[in-house]
CHARMM internal coordinates of N, CA and C (Angstrom, degrees):
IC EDIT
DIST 1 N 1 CA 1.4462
DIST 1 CA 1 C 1.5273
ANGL 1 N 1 CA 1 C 110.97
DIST 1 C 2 N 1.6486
ANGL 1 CA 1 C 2 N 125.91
DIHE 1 N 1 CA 1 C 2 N -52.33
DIST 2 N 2 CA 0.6371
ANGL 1 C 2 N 2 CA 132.38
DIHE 1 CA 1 C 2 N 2 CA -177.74
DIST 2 CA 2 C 1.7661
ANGL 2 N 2 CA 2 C 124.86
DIHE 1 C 2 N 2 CA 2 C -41.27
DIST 2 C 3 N 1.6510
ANGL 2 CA 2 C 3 N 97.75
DIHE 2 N 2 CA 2 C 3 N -49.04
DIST 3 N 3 CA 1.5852
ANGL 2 C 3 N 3 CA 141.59
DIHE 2 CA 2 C 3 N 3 CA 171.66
DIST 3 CA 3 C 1.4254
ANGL 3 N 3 CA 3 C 100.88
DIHE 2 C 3 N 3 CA 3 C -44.77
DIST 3 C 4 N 1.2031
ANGL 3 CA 3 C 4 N 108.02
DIHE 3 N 3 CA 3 C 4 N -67.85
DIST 4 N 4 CA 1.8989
ANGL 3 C 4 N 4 CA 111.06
DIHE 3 CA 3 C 4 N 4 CA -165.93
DIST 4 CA 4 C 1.5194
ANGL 4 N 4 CA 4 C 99.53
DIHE 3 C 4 N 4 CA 4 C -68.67
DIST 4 C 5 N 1.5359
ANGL 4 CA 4 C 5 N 126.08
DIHE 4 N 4 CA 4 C 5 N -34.08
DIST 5 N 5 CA 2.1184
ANGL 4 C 5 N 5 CA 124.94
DIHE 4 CA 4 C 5 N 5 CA -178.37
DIST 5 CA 5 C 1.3561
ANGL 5 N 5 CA 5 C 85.77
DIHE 4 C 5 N 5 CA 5 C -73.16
DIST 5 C 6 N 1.0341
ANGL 5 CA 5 C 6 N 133.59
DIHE 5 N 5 CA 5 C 6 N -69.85
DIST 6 N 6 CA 2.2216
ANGL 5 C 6 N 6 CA 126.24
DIHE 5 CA 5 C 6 N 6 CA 179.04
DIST 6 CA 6 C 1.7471
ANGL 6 N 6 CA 6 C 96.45
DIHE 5 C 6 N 6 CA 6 C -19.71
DIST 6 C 7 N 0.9985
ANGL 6 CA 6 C 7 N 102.22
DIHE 6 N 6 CA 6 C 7 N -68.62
DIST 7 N 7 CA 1.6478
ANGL 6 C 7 N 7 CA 107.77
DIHE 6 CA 6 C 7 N 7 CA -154.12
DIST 7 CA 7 C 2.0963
ANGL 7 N 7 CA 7 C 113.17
DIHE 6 C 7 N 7 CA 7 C -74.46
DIST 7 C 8 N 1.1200
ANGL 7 CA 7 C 8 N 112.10
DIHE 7 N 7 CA 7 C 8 N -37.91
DIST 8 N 8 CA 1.4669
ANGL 7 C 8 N 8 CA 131.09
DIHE 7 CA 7 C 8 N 8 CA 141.11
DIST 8 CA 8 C 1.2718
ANGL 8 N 8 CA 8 C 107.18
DIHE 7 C 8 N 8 CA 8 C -24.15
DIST 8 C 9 N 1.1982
ANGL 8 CA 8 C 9 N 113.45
DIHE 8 N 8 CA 8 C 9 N -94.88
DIST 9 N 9 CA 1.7767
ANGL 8 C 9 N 9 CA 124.85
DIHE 8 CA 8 C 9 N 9 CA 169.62
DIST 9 CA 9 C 1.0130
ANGL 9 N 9 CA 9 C 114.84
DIHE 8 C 9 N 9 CA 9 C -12.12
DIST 9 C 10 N 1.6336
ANGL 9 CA 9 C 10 N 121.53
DIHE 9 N 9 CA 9 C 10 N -79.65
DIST 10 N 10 CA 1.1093
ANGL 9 C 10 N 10 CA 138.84
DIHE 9 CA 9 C 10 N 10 CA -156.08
DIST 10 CA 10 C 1.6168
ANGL 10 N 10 CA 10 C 110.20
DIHE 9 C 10 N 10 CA 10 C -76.53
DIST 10 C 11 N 1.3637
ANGL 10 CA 10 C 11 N 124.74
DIHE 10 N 10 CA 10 C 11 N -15.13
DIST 11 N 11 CA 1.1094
ANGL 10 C 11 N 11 CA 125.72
DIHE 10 CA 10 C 11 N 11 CA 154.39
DIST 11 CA 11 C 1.7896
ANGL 11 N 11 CA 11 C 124.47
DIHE 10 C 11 N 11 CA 11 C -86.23
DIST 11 C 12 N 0.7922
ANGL 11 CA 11 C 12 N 106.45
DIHE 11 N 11 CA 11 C 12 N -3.19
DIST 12 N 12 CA 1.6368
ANGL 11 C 12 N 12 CA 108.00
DIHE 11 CA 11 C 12 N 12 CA 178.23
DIST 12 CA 12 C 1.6202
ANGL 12 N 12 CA 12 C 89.63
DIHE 11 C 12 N 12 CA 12 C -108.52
DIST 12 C 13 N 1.4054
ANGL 12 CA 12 C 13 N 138.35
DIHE 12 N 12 CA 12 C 13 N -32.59
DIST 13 N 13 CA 1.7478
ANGL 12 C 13 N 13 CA 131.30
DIHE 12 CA 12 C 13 N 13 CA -172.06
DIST 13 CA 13 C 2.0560
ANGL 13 N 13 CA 13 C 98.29
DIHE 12 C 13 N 13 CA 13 C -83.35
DIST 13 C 14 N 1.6759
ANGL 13 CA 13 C 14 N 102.56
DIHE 13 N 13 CA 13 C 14 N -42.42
DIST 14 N 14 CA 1.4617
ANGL 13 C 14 N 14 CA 84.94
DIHE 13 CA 13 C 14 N 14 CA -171.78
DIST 14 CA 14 C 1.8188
ANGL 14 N 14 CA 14 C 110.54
DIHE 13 C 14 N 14 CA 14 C -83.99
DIST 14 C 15 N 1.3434
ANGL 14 CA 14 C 15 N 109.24
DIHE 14 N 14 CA 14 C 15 N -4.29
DIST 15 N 15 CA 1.8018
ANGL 14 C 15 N 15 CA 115.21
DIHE 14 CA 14 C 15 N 15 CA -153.72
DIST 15 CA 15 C 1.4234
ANGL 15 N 15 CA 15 C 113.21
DIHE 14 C 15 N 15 CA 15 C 58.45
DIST 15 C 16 N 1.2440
ANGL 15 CA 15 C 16 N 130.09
DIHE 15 N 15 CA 15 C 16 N 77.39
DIST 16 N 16 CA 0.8493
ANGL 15 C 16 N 16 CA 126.79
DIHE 15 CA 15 C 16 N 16 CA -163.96
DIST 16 CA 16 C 2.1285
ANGL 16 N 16 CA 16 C 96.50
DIHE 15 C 16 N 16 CA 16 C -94.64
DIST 16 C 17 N 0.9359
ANGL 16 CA 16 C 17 N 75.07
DIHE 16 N 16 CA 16 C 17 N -9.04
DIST 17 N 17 CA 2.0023
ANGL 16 C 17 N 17 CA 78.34
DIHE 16 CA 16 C 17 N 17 CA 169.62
DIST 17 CA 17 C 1.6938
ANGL 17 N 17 CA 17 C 112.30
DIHE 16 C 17 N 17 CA 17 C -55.51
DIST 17 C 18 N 1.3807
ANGL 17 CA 17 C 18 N 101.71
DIHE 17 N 17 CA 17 C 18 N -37.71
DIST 18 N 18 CA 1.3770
ANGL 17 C 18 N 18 CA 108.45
DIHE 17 CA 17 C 18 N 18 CA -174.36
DIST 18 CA 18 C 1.4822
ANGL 18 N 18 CA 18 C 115.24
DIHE 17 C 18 N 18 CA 18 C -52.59
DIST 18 C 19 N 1.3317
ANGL 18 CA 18 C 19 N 106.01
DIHE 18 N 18 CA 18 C 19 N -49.41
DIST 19 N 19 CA 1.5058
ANGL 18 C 19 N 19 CA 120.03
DIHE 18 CA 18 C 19 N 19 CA -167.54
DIST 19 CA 19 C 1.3297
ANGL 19 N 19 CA 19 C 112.51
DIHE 18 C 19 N 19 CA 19 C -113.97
DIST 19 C 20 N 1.6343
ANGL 19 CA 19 C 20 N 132.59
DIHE 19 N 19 CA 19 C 20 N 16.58
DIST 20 N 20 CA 1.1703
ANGL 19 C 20 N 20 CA 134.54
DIHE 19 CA 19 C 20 N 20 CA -167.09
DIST 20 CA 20 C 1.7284
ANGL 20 N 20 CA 20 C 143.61
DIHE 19 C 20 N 20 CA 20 C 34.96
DIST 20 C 21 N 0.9232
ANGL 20 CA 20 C 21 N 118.77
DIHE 20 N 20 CA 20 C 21 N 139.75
DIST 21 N 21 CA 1.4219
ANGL 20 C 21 N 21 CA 112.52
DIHE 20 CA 20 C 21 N 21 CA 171.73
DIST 21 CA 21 C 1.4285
ANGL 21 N 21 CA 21 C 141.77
DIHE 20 C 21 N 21 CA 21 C -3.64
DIST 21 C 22 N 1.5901
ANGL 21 CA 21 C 22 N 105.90
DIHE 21 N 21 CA 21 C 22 N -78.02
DIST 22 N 22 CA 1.2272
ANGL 21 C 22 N 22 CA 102.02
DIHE 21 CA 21 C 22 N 22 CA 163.66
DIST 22 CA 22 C 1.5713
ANGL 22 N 22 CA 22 C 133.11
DIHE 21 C 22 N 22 CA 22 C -51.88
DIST 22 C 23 N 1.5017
ANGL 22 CA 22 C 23 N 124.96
DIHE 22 N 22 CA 22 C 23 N -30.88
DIST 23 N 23 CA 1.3696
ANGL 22 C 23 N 23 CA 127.16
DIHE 22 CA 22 C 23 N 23 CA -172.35
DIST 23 CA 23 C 1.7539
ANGL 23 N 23 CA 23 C 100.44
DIHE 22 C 23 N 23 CA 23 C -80.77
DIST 23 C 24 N 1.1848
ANGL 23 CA 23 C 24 N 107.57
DIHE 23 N 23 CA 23 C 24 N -36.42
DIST 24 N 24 CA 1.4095
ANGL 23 C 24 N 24 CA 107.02
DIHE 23 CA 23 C 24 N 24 CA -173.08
DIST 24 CA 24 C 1.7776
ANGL 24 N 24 CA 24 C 108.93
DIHE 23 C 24 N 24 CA 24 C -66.69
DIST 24 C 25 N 1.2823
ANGL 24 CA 24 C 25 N 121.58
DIHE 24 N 24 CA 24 C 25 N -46.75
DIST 25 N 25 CA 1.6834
ANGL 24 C 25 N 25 CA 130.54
DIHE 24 CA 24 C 25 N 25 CA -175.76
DIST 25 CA 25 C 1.4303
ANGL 25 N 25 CA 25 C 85.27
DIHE 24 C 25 N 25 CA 25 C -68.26
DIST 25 C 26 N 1.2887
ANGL 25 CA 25 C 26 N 130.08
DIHE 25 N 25 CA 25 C 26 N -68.83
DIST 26 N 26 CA 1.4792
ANGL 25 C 26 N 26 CA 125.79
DIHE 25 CA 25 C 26 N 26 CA -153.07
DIST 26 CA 26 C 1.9090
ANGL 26 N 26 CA 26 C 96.88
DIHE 25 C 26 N 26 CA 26 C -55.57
DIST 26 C 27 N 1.4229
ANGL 26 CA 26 C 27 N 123.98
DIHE 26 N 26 CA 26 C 27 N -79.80
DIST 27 N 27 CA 1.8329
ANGL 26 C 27 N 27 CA 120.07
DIHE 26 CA 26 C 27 N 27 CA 153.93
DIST 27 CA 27 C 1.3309
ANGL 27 N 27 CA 27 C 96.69
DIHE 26 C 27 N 27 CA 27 C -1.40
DIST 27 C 28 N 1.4239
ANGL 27 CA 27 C 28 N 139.53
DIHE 27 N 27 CA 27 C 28 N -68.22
DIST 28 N 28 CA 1.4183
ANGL 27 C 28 N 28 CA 123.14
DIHE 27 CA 27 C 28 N 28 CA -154.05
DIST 28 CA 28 C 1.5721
ANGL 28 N 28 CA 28 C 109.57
DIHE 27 C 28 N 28 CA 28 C -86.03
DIST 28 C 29 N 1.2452
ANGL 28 CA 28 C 29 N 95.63
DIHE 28 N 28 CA 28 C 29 N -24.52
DIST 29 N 29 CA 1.7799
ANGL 28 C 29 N 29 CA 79.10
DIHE 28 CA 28 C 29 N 29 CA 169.56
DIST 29 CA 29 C 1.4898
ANGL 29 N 29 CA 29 C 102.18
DIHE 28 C 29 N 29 CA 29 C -74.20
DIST 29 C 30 N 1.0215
ANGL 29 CA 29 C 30 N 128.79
DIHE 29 N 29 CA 29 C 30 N -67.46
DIST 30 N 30 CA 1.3931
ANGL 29 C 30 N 30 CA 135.08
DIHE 29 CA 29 C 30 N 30 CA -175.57
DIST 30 CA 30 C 1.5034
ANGL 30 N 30 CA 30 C 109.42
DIHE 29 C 30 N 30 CA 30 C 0.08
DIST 30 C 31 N 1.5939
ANGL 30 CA 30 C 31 N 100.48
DIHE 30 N 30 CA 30 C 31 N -80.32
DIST 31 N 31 CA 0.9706
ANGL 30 C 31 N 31 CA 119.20
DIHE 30 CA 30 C 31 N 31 CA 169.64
DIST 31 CA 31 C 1.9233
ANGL 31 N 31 CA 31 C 131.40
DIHE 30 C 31 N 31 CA 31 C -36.69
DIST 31 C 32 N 0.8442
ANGL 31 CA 31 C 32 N 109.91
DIHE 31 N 31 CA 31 C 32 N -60.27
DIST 32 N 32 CA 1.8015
ANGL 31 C 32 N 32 CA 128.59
DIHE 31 CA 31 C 32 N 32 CA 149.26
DIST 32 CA 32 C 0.9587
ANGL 32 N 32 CA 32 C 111.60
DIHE 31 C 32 N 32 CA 32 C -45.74
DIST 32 C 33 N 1.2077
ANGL 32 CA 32 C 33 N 153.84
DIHE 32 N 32 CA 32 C 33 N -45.83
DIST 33 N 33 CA 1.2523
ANGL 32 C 33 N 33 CA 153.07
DIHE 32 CA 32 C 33 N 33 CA 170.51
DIST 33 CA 33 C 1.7430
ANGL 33 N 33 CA 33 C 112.70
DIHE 32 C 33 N 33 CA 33 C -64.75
DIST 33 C 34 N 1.6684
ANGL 33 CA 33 C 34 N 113.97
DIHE 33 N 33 CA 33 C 34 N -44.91
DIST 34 N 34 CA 1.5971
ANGL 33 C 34 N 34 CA 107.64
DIHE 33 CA 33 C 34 N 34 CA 160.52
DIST 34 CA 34 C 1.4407
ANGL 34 N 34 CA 34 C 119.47
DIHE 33 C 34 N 34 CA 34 C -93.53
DIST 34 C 35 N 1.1796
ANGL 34 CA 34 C 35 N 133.94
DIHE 34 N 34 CA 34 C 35 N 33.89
DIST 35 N 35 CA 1.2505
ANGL 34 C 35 N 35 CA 153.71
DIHE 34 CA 34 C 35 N 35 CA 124.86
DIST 35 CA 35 C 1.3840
ANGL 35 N 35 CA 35 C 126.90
DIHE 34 C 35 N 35 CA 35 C -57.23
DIST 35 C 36 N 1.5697
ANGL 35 CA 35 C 36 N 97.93
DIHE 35 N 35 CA 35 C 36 N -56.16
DIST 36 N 36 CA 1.6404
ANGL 35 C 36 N 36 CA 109.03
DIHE 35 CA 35 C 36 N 36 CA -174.42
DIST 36 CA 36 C 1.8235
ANGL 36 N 36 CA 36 C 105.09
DIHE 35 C 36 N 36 CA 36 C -83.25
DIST 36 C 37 N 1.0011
ANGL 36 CA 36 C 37 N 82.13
DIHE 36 N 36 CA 36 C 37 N -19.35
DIST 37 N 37 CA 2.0869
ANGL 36 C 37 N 37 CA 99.59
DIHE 36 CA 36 C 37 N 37 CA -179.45
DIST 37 CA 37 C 1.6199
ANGL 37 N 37 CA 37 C 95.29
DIHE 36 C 37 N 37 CA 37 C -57.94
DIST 37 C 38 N 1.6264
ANGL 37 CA 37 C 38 N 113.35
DIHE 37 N 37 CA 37 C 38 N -56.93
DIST 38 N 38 CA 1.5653
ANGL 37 C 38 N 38 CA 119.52
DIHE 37 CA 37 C 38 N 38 CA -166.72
DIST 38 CA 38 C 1.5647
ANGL 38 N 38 CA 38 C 108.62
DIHE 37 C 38 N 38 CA 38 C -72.26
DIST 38 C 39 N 1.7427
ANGL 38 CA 38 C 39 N 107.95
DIHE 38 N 38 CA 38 C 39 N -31.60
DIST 39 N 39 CA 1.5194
ANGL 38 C 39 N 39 CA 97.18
DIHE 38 CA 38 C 39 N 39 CA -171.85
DIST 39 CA 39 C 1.4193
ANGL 39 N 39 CA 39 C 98.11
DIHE 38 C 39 N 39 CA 39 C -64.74
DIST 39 C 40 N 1.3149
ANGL 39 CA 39 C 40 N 118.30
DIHE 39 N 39 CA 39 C 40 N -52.69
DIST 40 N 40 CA 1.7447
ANGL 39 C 40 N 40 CA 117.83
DIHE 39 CA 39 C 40 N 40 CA 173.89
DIST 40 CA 40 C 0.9269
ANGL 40 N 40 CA 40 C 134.45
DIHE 39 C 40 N 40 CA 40 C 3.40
DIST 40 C 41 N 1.4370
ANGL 40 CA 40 C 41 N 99.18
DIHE 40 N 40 CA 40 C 41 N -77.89
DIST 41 N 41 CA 1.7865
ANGL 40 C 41 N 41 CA 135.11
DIHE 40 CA 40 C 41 N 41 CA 165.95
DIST 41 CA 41 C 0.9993
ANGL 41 N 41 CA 41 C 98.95
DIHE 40 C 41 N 41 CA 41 C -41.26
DIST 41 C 42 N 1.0644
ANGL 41 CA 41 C 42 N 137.73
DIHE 41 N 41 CA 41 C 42 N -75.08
DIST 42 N 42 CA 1.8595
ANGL 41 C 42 N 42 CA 157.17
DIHE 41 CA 41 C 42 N 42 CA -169.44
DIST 42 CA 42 C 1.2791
ANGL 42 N 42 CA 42 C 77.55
DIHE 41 C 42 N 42 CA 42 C -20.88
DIST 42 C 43 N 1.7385
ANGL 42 CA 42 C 43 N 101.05
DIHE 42 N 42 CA 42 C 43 N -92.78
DIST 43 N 43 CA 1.2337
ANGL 42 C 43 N 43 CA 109.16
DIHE 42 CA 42 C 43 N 43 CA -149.97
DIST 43 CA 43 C 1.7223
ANGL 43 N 43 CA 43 C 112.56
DIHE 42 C 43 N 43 CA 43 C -55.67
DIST 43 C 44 N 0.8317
ANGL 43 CA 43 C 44 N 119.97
DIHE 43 N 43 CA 43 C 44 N -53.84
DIST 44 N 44 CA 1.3860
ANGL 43 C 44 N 44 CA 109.18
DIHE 43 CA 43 C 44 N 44 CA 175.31
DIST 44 CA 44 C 1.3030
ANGL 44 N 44 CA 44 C 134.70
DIHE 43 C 44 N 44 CA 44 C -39.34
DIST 44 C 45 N 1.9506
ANGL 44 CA 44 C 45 N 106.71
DIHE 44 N 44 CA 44 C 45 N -27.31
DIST 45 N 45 CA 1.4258
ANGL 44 C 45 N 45 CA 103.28
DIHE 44 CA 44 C 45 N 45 CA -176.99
DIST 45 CA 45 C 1.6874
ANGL 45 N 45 CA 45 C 111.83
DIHE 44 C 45 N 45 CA 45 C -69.17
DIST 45 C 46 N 1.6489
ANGL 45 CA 45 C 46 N 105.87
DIHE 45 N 45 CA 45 C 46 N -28.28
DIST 46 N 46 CA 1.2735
ANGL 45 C 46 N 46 CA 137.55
DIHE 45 CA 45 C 46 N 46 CA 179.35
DIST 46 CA 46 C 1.9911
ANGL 46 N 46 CA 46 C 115.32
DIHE 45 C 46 N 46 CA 46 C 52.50
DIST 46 C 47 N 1.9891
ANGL 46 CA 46 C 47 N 84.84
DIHE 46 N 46 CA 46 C 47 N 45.10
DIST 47 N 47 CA 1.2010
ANGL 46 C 47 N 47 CA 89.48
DIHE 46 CA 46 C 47 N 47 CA -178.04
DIST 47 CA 47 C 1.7781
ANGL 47 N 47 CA 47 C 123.71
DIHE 46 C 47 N 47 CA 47 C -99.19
DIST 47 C 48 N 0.8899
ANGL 47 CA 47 C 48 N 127.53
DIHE 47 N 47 CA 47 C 48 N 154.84
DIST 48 N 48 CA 1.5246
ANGL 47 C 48 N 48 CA 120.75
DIHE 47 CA 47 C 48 N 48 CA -167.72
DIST 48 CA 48 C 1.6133
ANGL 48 N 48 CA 48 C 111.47
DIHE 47 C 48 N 48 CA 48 C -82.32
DIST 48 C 49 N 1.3970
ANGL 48 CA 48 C 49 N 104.36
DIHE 48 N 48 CA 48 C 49 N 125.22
DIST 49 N 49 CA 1.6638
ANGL 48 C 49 N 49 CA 108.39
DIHE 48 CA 48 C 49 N 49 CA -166.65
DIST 49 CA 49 C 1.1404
ANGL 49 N 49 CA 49 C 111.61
DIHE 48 C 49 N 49 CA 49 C 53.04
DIST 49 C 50 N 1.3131
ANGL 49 CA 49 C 50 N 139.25
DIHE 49 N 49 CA 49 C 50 N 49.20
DIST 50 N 50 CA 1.3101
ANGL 49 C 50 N 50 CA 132.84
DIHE 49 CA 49 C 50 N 50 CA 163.90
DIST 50 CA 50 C 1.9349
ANGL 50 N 50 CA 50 C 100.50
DIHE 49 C 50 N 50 CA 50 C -110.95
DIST 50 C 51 N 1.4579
ANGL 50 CA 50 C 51 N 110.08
DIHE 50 N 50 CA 50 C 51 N 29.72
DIST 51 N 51 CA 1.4630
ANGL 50 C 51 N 51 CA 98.55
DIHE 50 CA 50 C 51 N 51 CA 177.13
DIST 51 CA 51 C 1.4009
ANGL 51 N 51 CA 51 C 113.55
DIHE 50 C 51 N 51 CA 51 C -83.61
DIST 51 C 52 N 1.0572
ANGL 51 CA 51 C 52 N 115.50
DIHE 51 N 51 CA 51 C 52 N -17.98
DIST 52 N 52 CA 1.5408
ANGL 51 C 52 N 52 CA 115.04
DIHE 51 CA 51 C 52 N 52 CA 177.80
DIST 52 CA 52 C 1.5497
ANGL 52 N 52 CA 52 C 107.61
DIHE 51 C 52 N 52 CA 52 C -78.29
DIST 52 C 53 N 1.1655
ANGL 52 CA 52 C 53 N 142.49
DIHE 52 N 52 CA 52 C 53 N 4.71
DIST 53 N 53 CA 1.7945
ANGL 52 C 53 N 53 CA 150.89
DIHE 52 CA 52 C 53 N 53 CA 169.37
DIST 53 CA 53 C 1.1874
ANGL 53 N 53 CA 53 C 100.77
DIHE 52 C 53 N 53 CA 53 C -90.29
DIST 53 C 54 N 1.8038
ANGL 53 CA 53 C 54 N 104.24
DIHE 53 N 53 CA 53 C 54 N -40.03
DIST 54 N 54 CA 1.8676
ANGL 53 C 54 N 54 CA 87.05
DIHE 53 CA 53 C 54 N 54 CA -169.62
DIST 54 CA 54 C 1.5474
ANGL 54 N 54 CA 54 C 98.11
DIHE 53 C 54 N 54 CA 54 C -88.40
DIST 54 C 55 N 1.1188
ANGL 54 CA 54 C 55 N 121.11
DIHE 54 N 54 CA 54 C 55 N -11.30
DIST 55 N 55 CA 1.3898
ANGL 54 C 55 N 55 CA 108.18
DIHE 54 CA 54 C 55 N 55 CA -156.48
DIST 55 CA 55 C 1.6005
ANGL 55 N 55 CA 55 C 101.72
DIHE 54 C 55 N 55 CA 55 C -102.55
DIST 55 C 56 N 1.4539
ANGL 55 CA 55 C 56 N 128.20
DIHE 55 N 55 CA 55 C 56 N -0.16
DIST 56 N 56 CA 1.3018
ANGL 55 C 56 N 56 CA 107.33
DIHE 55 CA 55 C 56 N 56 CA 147.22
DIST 56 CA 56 C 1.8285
ANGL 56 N 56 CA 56 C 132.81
DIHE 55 C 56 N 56 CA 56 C -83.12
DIST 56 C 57 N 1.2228
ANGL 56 CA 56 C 57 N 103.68
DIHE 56 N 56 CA 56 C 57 N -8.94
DIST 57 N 57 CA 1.6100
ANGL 56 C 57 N 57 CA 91.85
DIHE 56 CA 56 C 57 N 57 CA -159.58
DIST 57 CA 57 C 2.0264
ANGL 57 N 57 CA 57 C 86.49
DIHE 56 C 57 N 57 CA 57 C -104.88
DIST 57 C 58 N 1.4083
ANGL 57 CA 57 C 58 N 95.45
DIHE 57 N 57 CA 57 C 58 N -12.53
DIST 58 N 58 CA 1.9202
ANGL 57 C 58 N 58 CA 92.66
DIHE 57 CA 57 C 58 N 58 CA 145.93
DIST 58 CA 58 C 1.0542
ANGL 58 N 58 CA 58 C 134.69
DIHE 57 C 58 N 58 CA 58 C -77.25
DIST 58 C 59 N 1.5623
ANGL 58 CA 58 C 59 N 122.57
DIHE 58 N 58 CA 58 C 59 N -14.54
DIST 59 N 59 CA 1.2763
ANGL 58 C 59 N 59 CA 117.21
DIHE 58 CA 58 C 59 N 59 CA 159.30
DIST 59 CA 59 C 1.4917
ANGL 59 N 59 CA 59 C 116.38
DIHE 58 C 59 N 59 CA 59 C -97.89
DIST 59 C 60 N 1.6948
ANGL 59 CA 59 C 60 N 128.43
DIHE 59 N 59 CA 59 C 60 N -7.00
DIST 60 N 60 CA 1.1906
ANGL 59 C 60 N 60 CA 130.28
DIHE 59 CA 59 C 60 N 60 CA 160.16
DIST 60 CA 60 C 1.3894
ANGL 60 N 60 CA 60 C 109.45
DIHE 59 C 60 N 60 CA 60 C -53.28
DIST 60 C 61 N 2.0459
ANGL 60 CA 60 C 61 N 125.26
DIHE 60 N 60 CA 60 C 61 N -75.23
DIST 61 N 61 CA 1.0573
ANGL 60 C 61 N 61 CA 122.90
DIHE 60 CA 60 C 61 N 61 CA 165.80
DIST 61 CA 61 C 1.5515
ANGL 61 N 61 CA 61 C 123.51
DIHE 60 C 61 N 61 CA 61 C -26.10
DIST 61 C 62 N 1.2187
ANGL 61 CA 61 C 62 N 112.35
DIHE 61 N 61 CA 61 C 62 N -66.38
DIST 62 N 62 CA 1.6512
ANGL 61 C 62 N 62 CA 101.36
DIHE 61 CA 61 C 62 N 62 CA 166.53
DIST 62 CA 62 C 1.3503
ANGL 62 N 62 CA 62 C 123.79
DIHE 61 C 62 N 62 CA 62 C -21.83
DIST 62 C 63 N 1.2359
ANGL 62 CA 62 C 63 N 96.38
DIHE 62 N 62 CA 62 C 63 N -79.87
DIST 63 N 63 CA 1.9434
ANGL 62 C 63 N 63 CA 102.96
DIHE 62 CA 62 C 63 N 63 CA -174.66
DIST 63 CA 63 C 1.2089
ANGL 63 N 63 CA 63 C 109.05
DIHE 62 C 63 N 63 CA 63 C -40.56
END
COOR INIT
IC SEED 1 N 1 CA 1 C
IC BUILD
């Protein structure tokens, strides 16, 4: 329930009418996927307070 009001939302805040369905889910994986790319890194570098390094060029990739 929760899942389908997330996705509701986010189509009436981004208009997702404009650009349809498929481009918008596929964009969100995209995106999630270079997110999960940076937490990766993170963890792998397994450096202390270095989350703010990985966590910009994960939100660069995103955009």
């Amino acid at each position: 329930m929760k899942l389908s009001t997330i996705i509701v939302f986010c189509c009436l805040l981004l208009g997702v009418g404009s650009q349809g369905w498929r481009t918008f889910l596929r964009e969100a994986g995209q995106g999630t996927k270079d997110m999960w790319r940076a937490y990766s890194d993170m963890r792998e570098a397994n450096y202390k307070n270095s989350d703010k390094y990985f966590h910009a060029p994960g939100n660069y990739d995103d955009a």
